[in-house]
C-alpha positions in Angstrom: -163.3 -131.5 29.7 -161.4 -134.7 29.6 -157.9 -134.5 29.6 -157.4 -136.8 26.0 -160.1 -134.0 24.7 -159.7 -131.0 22.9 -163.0 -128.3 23.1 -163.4 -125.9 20.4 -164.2 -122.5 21.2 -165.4 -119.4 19.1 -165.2 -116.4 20.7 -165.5 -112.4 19.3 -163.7 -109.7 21.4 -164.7 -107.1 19.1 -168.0 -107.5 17.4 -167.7 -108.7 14.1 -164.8 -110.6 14.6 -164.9 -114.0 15.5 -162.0 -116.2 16.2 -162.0 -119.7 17.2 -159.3 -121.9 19.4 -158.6 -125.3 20.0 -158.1 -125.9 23.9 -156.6 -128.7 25.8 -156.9 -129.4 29.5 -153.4 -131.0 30.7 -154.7 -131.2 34.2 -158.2 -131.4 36.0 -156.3 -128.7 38.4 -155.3 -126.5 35.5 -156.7 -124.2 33.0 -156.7 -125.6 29.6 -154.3 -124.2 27.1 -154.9 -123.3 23.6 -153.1 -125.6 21.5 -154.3 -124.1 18.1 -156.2 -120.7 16.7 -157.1 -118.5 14.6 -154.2 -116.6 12.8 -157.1 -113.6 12.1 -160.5 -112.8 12.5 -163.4 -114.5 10.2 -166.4 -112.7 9.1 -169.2 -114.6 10.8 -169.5 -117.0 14.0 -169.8 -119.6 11.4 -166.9 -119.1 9.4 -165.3 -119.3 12.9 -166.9 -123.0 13.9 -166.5 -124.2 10.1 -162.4 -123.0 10.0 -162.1 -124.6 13.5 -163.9 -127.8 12.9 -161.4 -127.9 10.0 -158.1 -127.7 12.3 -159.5 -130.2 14.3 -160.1 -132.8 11.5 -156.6 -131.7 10.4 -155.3 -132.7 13.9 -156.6 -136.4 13.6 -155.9 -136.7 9.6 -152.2 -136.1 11.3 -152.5 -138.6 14.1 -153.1 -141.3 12.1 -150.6 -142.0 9.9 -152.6 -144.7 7.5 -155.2 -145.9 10.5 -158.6 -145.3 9.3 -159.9 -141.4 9.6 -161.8 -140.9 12.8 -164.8 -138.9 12.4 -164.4 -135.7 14.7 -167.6 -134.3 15.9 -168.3 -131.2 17.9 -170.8 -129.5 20.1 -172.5 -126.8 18.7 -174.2 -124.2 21.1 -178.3 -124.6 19.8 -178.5 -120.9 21.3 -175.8 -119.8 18.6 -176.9 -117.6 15.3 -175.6 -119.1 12.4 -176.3 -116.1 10.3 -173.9 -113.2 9.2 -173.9 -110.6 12.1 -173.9 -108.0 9.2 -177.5 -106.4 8.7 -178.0 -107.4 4.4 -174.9 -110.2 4.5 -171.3 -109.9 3.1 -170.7 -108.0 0.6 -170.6 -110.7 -2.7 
């Protein structure tokens, strides 16, 4: 990761509950440090990618300040289910 980067991760320490973060690397010699999250746990590892993709577009809407939008793109894992992990969905 490049240190003017910033990797978005999802990640689900109890099943069902996914969480994403927003890291940062400071230094090649250091571990990156989250500089935004999840304030809860979403429903889905979608949810978690779509609310994360979200704070990052937030993050360059700020640093602009009138300069044209950049688009922010990310890297989605093509080994990643983007299903419900719920047999029969949410609840509606």
């Amino acid at each position: 990761m490049s240190q003017d980067n910033i990797e978005l991760m999802v990640d689900e320490p109890i099943p069902g509950h996914y969480y994403w973060m927003l890291l940062k690397e400071d230094s090649p010699d250091h571990h990156p440090r989250a500089v935004d999250y999840a304030q809860g746990p979403l429903p889905s590892y979608s949810a978690a990618m779509m609310a994360g993709i979200a704070a990052l577009q937030r993050r360059a809407d700020a640093r602009t300040d009138g300069d044209p939008v950049p688009v922010v793109t990310a890297f989605i894992d093509p080994r990643a289910e983007f299903t419900d992990s719920h047999p029969g969905g949410l609840p509606h």
